[in-house]
Residue frames as a rotation matrix with the C-alpha (Angstrom) as fourth column:
UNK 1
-0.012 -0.443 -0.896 -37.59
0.813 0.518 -0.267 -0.24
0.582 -0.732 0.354 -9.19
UNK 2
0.929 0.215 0.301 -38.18
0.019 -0.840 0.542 2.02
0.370 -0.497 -0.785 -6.25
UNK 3
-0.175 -0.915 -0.363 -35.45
0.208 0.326 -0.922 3.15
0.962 -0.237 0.133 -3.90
UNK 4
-0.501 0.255 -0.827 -35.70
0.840 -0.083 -0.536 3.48
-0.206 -0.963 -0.173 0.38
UNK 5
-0.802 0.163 -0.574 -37.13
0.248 -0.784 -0.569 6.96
-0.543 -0.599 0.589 -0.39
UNK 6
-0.015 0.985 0.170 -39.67
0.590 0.146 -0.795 6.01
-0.808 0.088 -0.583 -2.65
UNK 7
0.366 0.118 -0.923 -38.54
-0.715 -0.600 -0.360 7.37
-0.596 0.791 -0.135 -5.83
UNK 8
0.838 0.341 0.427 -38.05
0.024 0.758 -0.652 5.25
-0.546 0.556 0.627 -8.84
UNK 9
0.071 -0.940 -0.333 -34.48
-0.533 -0.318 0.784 4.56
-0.843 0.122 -0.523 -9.64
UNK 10
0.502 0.285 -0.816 -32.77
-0.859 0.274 -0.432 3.57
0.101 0.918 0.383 -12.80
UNK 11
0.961 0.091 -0.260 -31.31
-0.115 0.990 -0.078 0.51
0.251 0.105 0.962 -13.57
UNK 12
0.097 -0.967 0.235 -27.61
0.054 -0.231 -0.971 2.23
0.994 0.107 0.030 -13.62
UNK 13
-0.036 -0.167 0.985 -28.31
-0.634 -0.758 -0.152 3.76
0.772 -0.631 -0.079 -10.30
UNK 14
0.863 0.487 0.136 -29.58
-0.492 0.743 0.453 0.30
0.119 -0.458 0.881 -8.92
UNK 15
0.719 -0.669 -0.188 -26.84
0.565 0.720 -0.403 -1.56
0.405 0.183 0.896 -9.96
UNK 16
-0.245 -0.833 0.497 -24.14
-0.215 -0.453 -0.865 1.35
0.945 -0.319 -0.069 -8.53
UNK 17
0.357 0.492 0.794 -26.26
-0.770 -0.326 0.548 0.99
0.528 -0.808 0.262 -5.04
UNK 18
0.975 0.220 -0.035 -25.58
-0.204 0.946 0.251 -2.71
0.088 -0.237 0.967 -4.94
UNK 19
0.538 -0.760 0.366 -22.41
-0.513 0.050 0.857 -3.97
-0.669 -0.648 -0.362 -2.74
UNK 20
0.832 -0.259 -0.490 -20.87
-0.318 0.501 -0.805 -5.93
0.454 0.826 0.335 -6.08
UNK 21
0.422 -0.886 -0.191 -17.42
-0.178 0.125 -0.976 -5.17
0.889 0.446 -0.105 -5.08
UNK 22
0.229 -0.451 -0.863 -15.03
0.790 0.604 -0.106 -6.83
0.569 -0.657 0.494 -2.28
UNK 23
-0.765 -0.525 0.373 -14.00
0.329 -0.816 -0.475 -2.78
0.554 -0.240 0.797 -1.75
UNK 24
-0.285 0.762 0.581 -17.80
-0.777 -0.539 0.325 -1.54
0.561 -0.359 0.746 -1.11
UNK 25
0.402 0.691 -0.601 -18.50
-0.029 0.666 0.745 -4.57
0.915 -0.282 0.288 0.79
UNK 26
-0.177 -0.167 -0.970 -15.96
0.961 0.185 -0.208 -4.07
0.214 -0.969 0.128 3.41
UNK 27
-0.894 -0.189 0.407 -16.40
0.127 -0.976 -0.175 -0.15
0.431 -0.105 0.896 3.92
UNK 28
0.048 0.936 0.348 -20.12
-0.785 -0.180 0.593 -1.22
0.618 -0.301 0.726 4.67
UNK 29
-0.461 -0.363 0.810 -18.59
-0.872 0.356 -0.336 -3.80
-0.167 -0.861 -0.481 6.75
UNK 30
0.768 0.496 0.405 -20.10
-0.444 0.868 -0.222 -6.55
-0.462 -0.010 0.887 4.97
UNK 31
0.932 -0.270 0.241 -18.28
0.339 0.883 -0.325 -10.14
-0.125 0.385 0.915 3.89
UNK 32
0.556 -0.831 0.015 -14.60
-0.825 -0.553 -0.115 -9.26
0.103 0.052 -0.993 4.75
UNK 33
0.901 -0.085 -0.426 -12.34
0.003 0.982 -0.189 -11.43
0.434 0.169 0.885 3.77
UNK 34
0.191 -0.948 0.254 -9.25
-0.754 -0.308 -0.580 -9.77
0.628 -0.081 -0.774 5.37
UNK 35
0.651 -0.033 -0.759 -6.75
0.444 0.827 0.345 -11.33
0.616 -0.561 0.553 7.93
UNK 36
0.364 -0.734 0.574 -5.65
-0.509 -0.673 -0.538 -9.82
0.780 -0.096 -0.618 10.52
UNK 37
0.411 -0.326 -0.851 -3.30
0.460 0.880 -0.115 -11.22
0.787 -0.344 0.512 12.88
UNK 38
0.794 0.352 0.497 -2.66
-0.266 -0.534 0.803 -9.98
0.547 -0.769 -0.330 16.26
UNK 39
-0.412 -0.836 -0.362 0.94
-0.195 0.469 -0.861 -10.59
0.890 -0.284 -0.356 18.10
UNK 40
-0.865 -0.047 0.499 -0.70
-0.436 0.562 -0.703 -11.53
-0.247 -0.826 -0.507 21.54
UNK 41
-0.784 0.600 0.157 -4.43
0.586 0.800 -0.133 -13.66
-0.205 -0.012 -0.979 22.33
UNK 42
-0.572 0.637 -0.517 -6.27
0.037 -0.610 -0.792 -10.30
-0.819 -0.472 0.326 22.13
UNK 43
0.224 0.415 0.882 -8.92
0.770 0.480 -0.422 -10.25
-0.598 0.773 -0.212 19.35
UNK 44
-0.641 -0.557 0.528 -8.04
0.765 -0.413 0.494 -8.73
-0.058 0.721 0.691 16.15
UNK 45
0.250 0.696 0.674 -11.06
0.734 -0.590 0.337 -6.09
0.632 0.410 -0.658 16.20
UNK 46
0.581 -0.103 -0.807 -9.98
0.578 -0.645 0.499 -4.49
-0.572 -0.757 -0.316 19.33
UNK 47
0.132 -0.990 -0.052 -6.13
0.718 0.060 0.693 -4.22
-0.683 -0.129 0.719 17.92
UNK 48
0.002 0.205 0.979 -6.84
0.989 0.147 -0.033 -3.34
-0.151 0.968 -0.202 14.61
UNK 49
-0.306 0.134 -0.943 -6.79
-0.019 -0.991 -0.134 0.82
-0.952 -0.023 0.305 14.02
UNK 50
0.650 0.743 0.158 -8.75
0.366 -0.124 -0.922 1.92
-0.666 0.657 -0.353 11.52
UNK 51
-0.073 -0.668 -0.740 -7.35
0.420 -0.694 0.585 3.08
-0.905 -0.268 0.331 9.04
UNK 52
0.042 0.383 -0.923 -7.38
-0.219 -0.898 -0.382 6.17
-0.975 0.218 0.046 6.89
UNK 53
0.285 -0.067 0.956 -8.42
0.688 0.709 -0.155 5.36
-0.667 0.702 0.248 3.25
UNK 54
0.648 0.008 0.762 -7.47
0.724 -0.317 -0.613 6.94
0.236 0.949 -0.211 0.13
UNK 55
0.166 -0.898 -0.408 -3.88
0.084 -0.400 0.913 7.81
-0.983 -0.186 0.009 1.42
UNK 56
-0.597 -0.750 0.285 -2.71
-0.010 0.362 0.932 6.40
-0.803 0.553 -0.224 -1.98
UNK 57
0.685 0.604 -0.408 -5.62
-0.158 -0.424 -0.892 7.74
-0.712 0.675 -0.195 -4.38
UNK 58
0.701 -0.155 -0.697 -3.28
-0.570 -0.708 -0.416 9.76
-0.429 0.688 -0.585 -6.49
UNK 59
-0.430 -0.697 0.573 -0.34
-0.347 0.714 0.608 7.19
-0.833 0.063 -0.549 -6.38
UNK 60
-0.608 0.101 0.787 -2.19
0.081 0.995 -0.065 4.39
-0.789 0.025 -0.613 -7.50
UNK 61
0.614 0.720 0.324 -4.30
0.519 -0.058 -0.853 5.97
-0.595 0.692 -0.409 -10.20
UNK 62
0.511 -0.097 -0.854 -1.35
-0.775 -0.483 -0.409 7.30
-0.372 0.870 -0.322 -11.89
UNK 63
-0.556 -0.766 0.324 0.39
-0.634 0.642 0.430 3.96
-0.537 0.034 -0.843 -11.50
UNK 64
0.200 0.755 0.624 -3.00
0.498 0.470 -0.729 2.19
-0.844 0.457 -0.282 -13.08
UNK 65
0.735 0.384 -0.559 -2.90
-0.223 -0.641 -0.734 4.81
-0.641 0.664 -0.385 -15.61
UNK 66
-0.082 -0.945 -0.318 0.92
-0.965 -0.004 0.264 4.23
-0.250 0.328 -0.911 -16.34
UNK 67
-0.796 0.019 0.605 -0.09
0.151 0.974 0.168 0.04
-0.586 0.225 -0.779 -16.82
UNK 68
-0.975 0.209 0.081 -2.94
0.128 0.222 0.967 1.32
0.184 0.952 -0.243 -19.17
UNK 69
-0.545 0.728 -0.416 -5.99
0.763 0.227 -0.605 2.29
-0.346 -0.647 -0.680 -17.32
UNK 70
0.258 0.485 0.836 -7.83
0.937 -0.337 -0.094 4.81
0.236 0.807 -0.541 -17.83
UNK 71
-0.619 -0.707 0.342 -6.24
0.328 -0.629 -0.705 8.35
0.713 -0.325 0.621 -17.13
UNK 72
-0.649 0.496 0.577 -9.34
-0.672 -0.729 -0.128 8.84
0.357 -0.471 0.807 -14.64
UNK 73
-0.702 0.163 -0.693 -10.19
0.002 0.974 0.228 5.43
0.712 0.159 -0.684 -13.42
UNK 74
0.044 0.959 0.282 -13.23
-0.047 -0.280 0.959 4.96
0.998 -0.055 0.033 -11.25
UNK 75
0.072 0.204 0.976 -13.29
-0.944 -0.302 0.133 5.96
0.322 -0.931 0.170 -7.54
UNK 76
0.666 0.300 0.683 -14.16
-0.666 0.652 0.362 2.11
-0.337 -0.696 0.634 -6.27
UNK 77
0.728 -0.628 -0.275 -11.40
0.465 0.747 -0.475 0.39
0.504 0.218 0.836 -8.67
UNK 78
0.149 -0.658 0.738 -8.77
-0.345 -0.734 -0.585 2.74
0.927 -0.167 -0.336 -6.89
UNK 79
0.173 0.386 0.906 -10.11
-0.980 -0.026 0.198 1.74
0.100 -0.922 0.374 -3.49
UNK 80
0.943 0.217 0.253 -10.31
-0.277 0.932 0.232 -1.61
-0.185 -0.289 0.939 -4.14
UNK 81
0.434 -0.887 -0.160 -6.55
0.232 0.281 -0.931 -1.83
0.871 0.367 0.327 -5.75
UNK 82
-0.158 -0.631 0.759 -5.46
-0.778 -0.394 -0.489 0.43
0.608 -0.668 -0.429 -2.79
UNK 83
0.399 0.225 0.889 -6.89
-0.916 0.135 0.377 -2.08
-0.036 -0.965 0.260 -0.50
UNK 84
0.913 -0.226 -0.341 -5.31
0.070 0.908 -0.414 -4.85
0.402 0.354 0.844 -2.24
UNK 85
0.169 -0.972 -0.163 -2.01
0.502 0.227 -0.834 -3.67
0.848 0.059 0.526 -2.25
UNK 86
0.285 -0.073 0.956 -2.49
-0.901 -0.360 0.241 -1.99
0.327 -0.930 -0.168 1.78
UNK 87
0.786 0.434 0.441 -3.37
-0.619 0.567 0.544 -5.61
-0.015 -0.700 0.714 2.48
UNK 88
0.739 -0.664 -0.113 -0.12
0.257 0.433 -0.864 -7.14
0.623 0.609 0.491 0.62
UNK 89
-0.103 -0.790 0.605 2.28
-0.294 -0.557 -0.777 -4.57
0.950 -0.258 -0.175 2.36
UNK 90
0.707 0.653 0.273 0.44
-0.567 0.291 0.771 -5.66
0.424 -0.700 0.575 5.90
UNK 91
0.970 0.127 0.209 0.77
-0.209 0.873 0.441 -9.00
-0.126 -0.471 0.873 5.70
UNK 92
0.478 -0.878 -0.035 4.51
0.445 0.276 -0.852 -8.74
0.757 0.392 0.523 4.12
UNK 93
-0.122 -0.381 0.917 5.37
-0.630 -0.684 -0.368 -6.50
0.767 -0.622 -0.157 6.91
UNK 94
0.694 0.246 0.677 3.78
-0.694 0.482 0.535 -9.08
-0.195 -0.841 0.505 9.76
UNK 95
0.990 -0.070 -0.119 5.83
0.048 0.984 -0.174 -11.82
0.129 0.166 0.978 8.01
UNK 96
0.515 -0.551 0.656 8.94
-0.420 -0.830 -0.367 -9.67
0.747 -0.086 -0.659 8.33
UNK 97
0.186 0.103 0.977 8.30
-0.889 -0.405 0.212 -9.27
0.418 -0.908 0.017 11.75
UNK 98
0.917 0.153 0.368 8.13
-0.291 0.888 0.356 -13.17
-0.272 -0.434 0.859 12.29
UNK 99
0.848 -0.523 -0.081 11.15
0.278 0.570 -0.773 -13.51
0.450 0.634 0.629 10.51
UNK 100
-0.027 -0.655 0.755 13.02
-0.208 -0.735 -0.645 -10.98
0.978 -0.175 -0.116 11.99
UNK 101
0.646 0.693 0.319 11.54
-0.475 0.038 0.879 -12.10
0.597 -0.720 0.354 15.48
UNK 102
0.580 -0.688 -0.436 14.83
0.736 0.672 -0.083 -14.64
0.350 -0.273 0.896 16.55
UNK 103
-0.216 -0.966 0.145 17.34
0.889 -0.256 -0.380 -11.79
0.404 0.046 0.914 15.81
UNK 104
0.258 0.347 -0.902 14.62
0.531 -0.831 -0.168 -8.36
-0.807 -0.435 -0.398 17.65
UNK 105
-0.327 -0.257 -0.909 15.59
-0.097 -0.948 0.303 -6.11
-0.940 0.187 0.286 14.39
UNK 106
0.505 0.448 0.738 13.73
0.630 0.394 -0.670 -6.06
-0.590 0.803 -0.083 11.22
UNK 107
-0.204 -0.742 -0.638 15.97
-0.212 -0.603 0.769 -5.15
-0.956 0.292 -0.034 8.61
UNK 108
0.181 0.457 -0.871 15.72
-0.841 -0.388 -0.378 -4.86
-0.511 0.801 0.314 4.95
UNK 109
-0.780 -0.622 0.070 17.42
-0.606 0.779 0.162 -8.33
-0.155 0.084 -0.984 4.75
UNK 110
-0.716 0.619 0.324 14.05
0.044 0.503 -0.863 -9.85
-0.697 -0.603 -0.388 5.79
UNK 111
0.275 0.752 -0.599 11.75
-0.574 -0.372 -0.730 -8.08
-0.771 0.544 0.329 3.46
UNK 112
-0.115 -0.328 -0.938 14.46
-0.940 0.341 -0.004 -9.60
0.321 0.881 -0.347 -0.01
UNK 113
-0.904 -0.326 0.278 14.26
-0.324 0.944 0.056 -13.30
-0.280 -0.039 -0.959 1.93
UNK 114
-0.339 0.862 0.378 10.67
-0.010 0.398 -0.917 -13.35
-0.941 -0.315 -0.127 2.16
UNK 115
0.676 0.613 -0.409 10.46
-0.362 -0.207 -0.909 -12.41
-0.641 0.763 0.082 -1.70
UNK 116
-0.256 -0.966 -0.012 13.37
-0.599 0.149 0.787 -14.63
-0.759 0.209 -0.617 -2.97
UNK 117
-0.473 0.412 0.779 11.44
0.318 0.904 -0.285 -16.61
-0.822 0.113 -0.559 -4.92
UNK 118
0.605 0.633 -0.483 9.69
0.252 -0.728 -0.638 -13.91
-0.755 0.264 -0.600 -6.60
UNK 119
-0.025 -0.856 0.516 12.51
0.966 0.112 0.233 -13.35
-0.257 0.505 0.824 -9.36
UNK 120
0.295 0.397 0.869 10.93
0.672 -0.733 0.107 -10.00
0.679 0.552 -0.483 -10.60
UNK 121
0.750 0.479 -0.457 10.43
0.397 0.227 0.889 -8.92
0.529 -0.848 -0.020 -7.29
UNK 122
0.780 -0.336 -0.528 13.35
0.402 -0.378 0.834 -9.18
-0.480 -0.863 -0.160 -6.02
UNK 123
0.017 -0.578 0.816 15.41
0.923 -0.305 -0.235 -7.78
0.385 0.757 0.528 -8.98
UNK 124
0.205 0.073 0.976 13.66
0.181 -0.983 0.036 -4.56
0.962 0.169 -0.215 -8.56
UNK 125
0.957 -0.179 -0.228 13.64
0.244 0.074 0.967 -4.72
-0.156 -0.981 0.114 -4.75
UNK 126
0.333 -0.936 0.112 17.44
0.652 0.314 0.690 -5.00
-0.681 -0.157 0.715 -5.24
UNK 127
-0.300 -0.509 0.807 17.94
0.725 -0.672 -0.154 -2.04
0.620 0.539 0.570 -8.05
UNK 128
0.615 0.565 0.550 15.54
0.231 -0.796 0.559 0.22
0.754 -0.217 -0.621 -6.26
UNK 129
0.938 -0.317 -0.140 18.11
0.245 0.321 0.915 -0.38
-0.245 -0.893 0.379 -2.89
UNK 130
-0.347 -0.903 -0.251 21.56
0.668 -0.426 0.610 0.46
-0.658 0.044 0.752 -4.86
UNK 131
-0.202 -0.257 0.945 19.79
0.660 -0.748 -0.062 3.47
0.723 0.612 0.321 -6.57
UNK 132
0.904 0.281 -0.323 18.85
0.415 -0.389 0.822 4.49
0.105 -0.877 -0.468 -2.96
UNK 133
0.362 -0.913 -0.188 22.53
0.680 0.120 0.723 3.85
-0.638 -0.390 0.665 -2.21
UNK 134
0.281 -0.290 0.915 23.35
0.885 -0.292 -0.364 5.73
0.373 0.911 0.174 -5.10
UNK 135
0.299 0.731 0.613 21.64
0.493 -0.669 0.557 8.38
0.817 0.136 -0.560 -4.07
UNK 136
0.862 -0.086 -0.500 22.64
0.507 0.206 0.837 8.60
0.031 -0.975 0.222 -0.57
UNK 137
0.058 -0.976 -0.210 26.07
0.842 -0.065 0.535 8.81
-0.536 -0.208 0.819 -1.54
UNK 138
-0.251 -0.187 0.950 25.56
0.759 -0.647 0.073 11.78
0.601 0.739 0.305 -4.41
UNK 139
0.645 0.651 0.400 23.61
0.372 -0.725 0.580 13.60
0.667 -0.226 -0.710 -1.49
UNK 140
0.920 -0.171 -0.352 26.78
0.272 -0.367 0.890 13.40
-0.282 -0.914 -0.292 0.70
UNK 141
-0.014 -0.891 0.454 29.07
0.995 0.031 0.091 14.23
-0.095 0.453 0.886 -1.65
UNK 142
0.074 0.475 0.877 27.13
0.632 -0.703 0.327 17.29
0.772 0.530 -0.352 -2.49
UNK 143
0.919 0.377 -0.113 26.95
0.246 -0.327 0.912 18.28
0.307 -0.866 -0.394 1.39
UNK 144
0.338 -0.760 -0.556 30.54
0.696 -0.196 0.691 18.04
-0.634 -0.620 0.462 1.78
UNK 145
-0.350 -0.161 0.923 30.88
0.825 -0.519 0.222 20.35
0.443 0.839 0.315 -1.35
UNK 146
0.485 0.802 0.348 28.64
0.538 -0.588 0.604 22.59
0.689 -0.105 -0.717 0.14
UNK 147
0.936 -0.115 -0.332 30.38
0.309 -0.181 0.934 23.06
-0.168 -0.977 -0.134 3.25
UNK 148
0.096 -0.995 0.034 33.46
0.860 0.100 0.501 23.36
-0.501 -0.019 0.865 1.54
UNK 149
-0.438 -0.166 0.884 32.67
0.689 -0.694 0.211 26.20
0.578 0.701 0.418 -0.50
UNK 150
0.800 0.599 -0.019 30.77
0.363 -0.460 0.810 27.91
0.477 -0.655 -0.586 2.30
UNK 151
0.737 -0.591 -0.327 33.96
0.391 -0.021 0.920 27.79
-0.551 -0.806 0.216 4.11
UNK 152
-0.025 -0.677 0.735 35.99
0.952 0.209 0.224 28.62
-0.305 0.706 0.639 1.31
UNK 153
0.004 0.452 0.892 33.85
0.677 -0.658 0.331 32.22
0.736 0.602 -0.308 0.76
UNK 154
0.756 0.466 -0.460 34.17
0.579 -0.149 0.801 33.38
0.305 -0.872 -0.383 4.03
């Protein structure tokens, strides 16, 4: 099998060249299946910003690693998860927004209705939120310590 430059590739190298995956097909802008959804009539390509890939590399390849992956997983499964779960956060964020759309503030209220259903979901959703709170409250205890002993040394 040749390649465009007239040298004679292998089969491995053939098969990496070829668009296979849903990730390497949209980066070359071919067969995208996304949805985006615009809030007025303007088309979605205009609206759309590009945006920057492989924010969430490292994340997401120790979080693969941490569900069993390999500890160096391959460059296009990374991409393609990342773009999975960009495209998840998106569209959970647009629904939000519709939800939230009656009352003009999108609040964290919105995000636990839209995943009630989800039992898992919203468990963690809901621990991750009172160890925030937790957290919050240990940092302003600590500050008013601080300030008291600051004042206290003086």
């Amino acid at each position: 099998m040749q390649n465009p430059s007239g040298h004679h590739a292998s089969p491995a190298s053939a098969a990496k060249s070829k668009s296979s995956t849903p990730a390497a097909a949209s980066a070359s802008g071919q067969g995208s299946s996304h949805h985006h959804h615009s809030g007025g009539g303007a088309d979605a390509s205009t609206t759309t910003l590009k945006r920057k890939r492989g924010v969430f590399q490292k994340d997401l390849q120790h979080m693969m690693y941490g569900f069993g992956d390999d500890p160096n997983p391959l460059p296009e499964t990374v991409a393609l998860v990342e773009d999975i779960v960009v495209e998840y956060v998106t569209d959970l964020v647009h629904k939000a927004q519709n939800v939230a759309s009656k009352r003009g503030k999108l609040l964290t209220e919105d995000f636990l209705y839209l995943i009630r259903k989800d039992a898992r979901k919203l468990h963690r959703a809901t621990e991750l939120l009172s160890m925030n709170e937790e957290l919050k409250q240990a940092r302003k205890a600590f500050d008013v310590n601080e300030e008291t002993l600051a004042t206290n040394n003086e």
